[in-house]
C-alpha positions as CSV (number, residue, x, y, z in Angstrom):
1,X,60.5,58.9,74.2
2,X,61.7,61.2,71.5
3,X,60.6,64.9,71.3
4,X,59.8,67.4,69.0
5,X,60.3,71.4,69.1
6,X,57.1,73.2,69.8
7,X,57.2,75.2,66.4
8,X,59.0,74.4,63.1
9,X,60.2,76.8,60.7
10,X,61.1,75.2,57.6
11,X,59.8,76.5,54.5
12,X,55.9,75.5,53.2
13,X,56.6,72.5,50.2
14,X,54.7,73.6,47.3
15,X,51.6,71.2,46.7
16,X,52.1,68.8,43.5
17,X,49.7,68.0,40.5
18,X,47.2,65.4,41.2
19,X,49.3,62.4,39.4
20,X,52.2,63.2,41.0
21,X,53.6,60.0,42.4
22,X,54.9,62.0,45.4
23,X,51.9,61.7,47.9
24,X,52.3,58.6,49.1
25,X,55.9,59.2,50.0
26,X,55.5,62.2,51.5
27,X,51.9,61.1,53.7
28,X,54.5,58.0,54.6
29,X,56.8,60.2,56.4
30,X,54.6,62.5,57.9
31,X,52.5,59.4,59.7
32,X,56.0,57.8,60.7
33,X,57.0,61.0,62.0
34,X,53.8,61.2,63.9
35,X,53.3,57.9,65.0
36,X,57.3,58.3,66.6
37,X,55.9,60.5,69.6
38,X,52.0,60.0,69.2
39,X,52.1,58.6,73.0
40,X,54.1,61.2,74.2
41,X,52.0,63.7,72.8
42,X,48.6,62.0,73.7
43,X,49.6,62.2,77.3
44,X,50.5,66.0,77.1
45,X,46.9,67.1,75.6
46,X,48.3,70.2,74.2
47,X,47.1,71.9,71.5
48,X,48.4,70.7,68.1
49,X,50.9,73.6,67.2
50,X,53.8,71.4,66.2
51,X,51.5,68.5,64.3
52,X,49.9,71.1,62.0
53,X,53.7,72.2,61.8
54,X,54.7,69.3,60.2
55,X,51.8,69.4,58.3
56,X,52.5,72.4,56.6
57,X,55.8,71.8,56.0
58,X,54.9,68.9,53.9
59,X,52.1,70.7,52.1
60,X,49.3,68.5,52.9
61,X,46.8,71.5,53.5
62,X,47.0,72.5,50.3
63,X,46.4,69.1,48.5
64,X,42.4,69.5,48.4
65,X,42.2,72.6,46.4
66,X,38.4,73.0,45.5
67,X,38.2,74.2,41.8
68,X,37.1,77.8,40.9
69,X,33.1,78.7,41.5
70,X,33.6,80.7,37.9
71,X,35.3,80.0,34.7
72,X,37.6,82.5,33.7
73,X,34.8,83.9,31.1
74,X,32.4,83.6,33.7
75,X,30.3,81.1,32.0
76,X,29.8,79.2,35.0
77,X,31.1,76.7,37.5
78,X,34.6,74.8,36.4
79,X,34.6,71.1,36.2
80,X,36.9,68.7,38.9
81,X,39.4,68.6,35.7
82,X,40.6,72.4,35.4
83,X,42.2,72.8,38.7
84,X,45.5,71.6,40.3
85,X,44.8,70.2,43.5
86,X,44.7,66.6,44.2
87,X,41.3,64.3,44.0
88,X,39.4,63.0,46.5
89,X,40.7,60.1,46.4
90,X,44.5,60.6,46.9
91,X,43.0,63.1,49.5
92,X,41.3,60.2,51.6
93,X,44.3,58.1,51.5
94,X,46.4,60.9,52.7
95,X,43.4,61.6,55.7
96,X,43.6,57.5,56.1
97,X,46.9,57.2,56.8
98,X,48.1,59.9,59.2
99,X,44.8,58.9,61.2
100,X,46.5,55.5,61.5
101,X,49.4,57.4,62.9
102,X,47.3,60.0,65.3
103,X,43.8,59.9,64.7
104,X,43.4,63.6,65.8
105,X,45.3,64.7,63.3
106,X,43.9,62.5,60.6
107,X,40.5,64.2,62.0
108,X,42.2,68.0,61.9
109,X,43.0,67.7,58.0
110,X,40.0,65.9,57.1
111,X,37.7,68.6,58.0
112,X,39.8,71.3,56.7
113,X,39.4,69.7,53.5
114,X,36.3,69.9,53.6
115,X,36.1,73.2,55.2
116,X,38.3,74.1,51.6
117,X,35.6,73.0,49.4
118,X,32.7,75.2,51.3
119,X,32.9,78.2,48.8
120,X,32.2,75.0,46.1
121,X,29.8,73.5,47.6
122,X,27.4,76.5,48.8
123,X,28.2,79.5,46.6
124,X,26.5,80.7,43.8
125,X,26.9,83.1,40.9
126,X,25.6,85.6,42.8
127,X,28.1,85.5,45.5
128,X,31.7,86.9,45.4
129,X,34.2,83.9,46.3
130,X,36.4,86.1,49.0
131,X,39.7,84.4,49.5
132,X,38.1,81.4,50.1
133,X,40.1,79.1,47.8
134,X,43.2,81.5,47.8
135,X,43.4,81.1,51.4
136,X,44.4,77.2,50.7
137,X,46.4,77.7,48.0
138,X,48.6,79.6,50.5
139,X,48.4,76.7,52.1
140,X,46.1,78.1,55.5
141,X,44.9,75.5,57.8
142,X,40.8,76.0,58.1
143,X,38.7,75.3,61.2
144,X,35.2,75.6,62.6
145,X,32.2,74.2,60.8
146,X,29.2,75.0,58.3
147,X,26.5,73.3,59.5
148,X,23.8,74.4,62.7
149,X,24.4,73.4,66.2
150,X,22.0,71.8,68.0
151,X,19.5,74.2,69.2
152,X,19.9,72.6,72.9
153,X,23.5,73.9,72.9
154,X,22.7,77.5,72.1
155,X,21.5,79.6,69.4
156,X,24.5,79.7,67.5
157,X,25.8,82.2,65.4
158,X,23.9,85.1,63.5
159,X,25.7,87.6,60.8
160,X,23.6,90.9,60.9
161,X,24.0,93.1,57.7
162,X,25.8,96.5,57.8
163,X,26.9,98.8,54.9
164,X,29.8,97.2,54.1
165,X,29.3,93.8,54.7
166,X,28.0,91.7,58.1
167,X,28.7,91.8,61.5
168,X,29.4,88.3,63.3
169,X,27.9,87.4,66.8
170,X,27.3,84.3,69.0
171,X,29.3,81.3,70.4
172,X,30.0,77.8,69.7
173,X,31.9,75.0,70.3
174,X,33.7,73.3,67.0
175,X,35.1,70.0,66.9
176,X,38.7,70.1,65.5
177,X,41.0,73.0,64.6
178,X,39.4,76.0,66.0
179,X,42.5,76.7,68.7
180,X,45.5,76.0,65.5
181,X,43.8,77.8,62.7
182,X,44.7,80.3,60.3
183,X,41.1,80.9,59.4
184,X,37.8,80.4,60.6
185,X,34.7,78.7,58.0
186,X,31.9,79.2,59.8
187,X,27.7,79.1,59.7
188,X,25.9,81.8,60.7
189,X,22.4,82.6,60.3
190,X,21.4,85.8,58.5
191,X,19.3,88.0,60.8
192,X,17.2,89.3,57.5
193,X,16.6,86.5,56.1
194,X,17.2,83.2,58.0
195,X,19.4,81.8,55.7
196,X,22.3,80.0,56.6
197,X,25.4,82.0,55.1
198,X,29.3,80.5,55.4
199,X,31.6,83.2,56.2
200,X,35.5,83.4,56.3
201,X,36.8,84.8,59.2
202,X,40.4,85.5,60.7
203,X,40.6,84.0,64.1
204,X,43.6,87.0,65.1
205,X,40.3,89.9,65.3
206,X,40.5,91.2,68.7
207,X,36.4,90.2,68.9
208,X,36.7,86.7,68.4
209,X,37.6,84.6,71.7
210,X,38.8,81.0,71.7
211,X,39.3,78.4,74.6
212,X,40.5,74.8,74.5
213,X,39.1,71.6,75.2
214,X,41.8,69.3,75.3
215,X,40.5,67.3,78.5
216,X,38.7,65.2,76.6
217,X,37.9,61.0,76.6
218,X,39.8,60.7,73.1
219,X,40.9,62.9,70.0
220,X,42.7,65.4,72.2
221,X,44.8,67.1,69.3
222,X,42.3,68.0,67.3
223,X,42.0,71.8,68.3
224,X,38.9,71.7,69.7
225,X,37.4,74.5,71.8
226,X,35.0,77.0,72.1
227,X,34.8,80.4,70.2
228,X,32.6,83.5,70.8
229,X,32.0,86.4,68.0
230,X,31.6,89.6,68.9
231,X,30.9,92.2,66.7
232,X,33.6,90.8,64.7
233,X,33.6,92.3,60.6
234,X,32.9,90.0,58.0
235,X,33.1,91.9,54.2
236,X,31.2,90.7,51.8
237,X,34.3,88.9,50.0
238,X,34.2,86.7,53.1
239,X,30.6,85.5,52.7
240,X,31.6,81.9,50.8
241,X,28.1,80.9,50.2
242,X,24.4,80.4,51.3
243,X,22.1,77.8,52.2
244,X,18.4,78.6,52.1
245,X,16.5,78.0,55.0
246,X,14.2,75.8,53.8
247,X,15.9,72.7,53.5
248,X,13.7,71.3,50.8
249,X,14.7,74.3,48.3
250,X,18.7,73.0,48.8
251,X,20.3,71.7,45.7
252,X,21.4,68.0,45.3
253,X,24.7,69.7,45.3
254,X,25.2,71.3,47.8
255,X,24.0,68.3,50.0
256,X,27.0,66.6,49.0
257,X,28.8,68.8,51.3
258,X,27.7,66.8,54.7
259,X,28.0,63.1,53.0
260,X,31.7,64.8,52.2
261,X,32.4,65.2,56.0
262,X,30.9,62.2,57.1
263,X,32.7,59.7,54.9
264,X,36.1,61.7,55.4
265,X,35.5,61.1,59.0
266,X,34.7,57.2,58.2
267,X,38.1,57.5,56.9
268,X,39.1,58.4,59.9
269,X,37.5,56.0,62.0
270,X,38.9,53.4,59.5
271,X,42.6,54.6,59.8
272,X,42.0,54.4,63.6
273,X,41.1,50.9,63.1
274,X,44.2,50.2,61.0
275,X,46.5,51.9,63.0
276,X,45.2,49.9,65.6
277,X,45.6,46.4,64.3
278,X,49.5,47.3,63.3
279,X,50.5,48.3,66.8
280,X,49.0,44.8,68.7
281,X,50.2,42.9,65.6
282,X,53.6,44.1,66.2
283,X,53.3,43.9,70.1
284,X,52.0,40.2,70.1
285,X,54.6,39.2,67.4
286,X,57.0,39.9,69.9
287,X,55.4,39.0,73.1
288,X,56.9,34.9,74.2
289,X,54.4,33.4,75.8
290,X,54.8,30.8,78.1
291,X,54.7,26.9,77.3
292,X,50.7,25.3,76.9
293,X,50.0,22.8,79.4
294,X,48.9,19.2,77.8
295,X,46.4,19.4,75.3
296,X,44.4,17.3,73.3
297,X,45.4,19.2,70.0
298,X,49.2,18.5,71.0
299,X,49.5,22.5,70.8
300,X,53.3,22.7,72.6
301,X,54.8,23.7,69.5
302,X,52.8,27.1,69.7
303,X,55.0,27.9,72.3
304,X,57.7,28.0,69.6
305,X,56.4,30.7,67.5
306,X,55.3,33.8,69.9
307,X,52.3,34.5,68.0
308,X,51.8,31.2,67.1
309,X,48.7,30.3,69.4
310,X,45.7,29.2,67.4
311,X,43.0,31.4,69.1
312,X,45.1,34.0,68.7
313,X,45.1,33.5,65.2
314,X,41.9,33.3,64.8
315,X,41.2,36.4,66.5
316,X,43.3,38.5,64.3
317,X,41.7,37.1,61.1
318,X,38.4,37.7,62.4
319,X,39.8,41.5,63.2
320,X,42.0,41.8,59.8
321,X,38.4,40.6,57.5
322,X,36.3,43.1,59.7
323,X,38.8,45.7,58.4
324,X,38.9,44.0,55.2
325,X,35.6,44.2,54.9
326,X,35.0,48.4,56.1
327,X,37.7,49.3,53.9
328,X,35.6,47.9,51.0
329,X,32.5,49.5,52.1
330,X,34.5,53.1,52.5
331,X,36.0,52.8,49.2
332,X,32.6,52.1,47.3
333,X,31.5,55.3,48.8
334,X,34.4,57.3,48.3
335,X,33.9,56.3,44.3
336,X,30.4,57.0,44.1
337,X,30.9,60.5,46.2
338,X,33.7,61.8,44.0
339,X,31.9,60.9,40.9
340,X,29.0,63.1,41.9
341,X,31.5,65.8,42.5
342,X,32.4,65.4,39.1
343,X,29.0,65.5,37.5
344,X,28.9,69.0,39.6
345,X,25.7,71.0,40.3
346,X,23.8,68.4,36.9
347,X,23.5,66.1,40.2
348,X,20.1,64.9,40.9
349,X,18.5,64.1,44.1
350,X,18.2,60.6,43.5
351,X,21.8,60.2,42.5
352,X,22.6,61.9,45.8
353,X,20.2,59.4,47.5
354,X,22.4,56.5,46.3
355,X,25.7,58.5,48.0
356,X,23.9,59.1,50.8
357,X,23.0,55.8,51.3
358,X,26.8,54.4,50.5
359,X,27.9,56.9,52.5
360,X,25.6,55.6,55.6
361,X,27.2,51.7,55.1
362,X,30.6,53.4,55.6
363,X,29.4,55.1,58.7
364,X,27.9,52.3,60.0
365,X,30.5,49.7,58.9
366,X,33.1,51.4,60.1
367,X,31.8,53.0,63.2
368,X,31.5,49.4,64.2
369,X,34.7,48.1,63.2
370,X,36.8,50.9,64.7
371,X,35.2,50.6,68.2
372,X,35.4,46.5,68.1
373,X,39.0,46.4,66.7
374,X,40.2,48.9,69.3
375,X,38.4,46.9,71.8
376,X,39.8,43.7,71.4
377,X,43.1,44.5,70.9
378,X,43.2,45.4,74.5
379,X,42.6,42.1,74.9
380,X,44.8,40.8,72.7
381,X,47.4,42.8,74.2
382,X,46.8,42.9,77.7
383,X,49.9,44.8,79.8
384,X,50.2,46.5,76.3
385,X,47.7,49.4,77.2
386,X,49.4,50.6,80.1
387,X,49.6,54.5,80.8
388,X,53.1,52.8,82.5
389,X,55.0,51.6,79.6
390,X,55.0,49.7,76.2
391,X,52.4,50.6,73.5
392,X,49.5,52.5,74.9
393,X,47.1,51.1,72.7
394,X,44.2,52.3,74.8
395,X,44.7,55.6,73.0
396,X,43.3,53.7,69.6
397,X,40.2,52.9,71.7
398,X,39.3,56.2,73.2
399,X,40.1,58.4,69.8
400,X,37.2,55.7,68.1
401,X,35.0,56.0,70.9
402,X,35.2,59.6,70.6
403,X,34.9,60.1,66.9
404,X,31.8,57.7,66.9
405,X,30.0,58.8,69.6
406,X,28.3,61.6,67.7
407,X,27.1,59.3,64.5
408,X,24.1,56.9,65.8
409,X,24.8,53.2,63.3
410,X,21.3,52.7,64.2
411,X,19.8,55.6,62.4
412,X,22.0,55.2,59.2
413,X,20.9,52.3,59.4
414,X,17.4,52.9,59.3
415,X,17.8,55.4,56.3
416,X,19.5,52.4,54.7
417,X,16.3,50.1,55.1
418,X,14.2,52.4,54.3
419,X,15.8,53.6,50.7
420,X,16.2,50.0,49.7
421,X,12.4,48.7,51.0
422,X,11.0,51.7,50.2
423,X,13.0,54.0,47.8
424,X,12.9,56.6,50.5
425,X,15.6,59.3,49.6
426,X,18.1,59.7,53.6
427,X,16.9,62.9,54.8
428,X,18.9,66.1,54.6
429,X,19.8,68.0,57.9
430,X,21.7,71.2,57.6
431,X,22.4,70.2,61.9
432,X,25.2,68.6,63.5
């Protein structure tokens, strides 16, 4: 199995425009490149040092850069045009495709793009932007999280004023990057007011304490893991943003920030999916079976052609359309989310209603898909998901289990039936 050096050293690639043909190309060889030792580095469980490596050296951090909060006259907030990082779009394909290589990776840049666009999404002209958006242009990874924790699994984090800015207390666990990154986007509860404020921090202060969770059921190279604050210093150019804390005083806006991390992740589940499918396509192709007994249907000529056996044809077109099909769904939402990032903060609730709701069908769609495809592939397979040898394709089911588990398909799909029966607007939830 070939190997990789634990840390690489070449030079960061500077990001390109967002028409620049060059994406594709250089997402291509960072997946192939992935996908050469993704086993091997499965089974090891360690902490993705060299993946965000190779991440870096192809610039992919910096590809979502968020436009600037102010115009240069300070008029207000820029439009998606008069910046030069990629669009959401190309951004999704990029998150797509290296999750068909290693799903926790295509997890690990998926929320730091989103993590990128927090200073967009929730600051205001009252708030100084920090080094929020600088801190991707240098092409920093971002991990952590900007929503609440549930309130069975602690109380969180709380940011108490000082003089010169806030201190940062409290522990929680984070789902992707927290044990790799260069900084920190995290929500944290003002102990004045109650709002939710996002804060940058820099994961190096000697108060703040990470640990690892790489024993897990799937996504294991995420960078997952617990972190503690304590009495760590956050300046006031390090507070990104706000959220009140009354939900219904939000702006259509800034709710577009959890509909972005949910479909990115859909993306992810989708990529898993597709990653998937290509692995037992190219392990049955090349599996011989053994020659068919008799049959009515005179089927001994399958046994010419390896993959040639009708119900195993059929089962791959029912698994190729179900992809088919949540690729569709995911791309209708993707549209329809990064046109309301282009409309900016003229969005209206009920244009945000009709996101939410596209963004639910991806959820649903391909929270489904993922788990079945990755399911029956193991069937299709068989010896194929050994821990012993070959393909290891059980790796495909366990990153979709684990990705999924959190998002219920039953309650997005309740907020579906209820918009279209009843026009109900999906709630907002500023909670994991």
């Amino acid at each position: 199995m070939p190997t990789r050096p634990v840390v690489r050293t070449a030079a960061l690639r500077k990001p390109a425009g967002p028409d620049d043909a060059m994406w594709p190309r250089v997402t291509r060889e960072v997946a192939d490149d992935l996908a050469s030792d993704a086993i091997a580095r499965d089974r090891a469980g360690k902490p993705p040092y060299d993946e965000v490596a190779r991440l870096r050296e192809a610039g992919l951090p910096a590809l979502l850069t968020p436009p600037p909060l102010h115009d240069r006259d300070g008029a207000g907030h820029g439009g998606p045009d008069r910046h030069s990082g990629a669009d959401w779009r190309t951004a999704t394909a990029v998150i797509r495709e290296i999750a068909a290589a290693d799903g926790s990776i295509g997890e690990l840049i998926a929320r730091h793009y989103v993590l990128a666009w927090s200073g967009h999404f929730f600051g205001t002209q009252d708030l100084p932007t920090g080094d929020g958006p600088p801190a991707v242009d240098r092409g920093l990874l971002l991990g952590g999280a900007t929503d609440l924790p549930d309130p069975e699994s602690g109380p969180g984090l709380t940011l108490t004023p000082t003089a010169s800015g806030h201190l940062l207390n409290g522990s929680r666990t984070f789902a992707a990057g927290v044990t790799v990154a260069d900084r920190l986007v995290v929500g944290a509860a003002s102990t004045r007011t109650g709002e939710l404020l996002i804060a940058l921090v820099n994961p190096s202060h000697a108060g703040v304490l990470v640990t690892t969770d790489n024993d897990r059921l799937g996504q294991r190279l995420t960078g997952a893991g617990g972190v503690e604050f304590d009495n760590v210093p956050v300046g006031a150019g390090h507070v990104l943003g706000a959220m009140p804390r009354d939900e219904h005083a939000v702006s259509a806006y800034t709710a577009l920030a959890p509909l972005a991390l949910r479909l990115v992740l859909s993306h992810v589940a989708l990529g898993i999916a597709e990653g998937a499918l290509a692995e037992a396509r190219d392990v049955s192709r090349a599996v011989r079976r053994a020659p068919r007994a008799e049959t009515h249907d005179d089927s001994a000529t399958y046994a010419v052609r390896p993959s040639g056996d009708p119900y195993l044809l059929l089962a791959y077109g029912e698994l190729a359309t179900a992809a088919h099909t949540a690729a569709a769904v995911v791309e209708r939402a993707t549209d329809a989310l990064e046109q309301g990032l282009r409309t900016g903060r003229d969005i209206g609730m009920d244009e945000r209603a009709e996101i939410a709701v596209l963004v639910a069908a991806a959820e649903a769609v391909t929270g489904r898909s993922a788990v079945d495809i990755t399911t029956r592939i193991l069937e299709l397979t068989q010896a194929a998901a050994s821990f012993d040898g070959g393909a290891a394709l059980d790796r495909f089911w366990r990153n979709a289990r684990a990705l999924t588990a959190w998002s219920s398909p039953t309650h997005r799909l309740r907020d579906i039936g209820d918009h279209y029966l009843n026009g109900t607007h999906p709630p907002f939830t500023a909670r994991s």
